[in-house]
N, C-alpha and C positions, 0 to 999 in steps of 0.2 A: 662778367659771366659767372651764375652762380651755379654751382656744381648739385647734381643730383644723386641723393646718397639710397645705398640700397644697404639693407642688413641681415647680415647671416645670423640663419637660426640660434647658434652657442651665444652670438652677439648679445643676441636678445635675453637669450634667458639667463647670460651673467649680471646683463643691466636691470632685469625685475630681481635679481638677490642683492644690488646694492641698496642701502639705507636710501628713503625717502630723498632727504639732502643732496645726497650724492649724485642721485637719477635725476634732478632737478637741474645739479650743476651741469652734467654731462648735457643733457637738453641745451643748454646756454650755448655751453661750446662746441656742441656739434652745428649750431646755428650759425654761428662764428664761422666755422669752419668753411661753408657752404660758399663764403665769398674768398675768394684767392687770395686777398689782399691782408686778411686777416693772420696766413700759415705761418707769419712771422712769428706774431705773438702768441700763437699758439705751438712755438716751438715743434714744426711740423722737421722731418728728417728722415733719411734714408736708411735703413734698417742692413744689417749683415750679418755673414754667418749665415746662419740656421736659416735667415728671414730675412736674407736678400733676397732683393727685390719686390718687400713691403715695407711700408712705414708709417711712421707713428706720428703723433700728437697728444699734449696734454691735455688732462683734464684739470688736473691739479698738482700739487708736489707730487704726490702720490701714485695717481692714478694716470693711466695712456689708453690709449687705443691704436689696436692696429688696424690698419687698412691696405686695400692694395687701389690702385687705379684698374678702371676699366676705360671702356671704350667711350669714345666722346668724351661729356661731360659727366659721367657715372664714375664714384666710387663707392665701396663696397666696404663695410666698415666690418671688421672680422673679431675682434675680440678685444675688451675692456676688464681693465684689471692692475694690478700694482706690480710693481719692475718684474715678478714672477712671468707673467704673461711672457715675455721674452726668452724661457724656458720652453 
């Protein structure tokens, strides 16, 4: 089952300010993403504190993304950026 992703406006415009590189890698693994079977290696996890009950995945050492789950097979990818993000 592959998951249908939706993105929030900030999503987008932190990912048109990452480097070329970056926006390319992120593309890969949001692809990744899309199939369930993938969350493993993409170090997917549940989020607390502040940001319970959303969660995250890598993009690289670096770099995560959060997201939360919607309804069905939608999730909504909310914001991209380096351990700050979680701030």
């Amino acid at each position: 089952m592959e998951l249908d992703i939706a993105y929030a406006p900030i999503f987008i415009r932190q990912w048109k300010s990452l480097p070329t590189p970056l926006q390319d890698e992120t593309i890969e693994k949001i692809e990744l993403f899309k199939n369930q079977e993938n969350h493993k290696l993409l170090k997917v996890h549940k989020l607390s504190g502040q940001l319970s009950g959303f969660y995250s995945f890598s993009v690289n050492y670096k770099f995560r993304i959060i997201f939360e789950y919607g309804e069905g097979n939608t999730v909504f990818l909310l914001k991209i950026g380096s351990h700050e993000i979680y701030q």
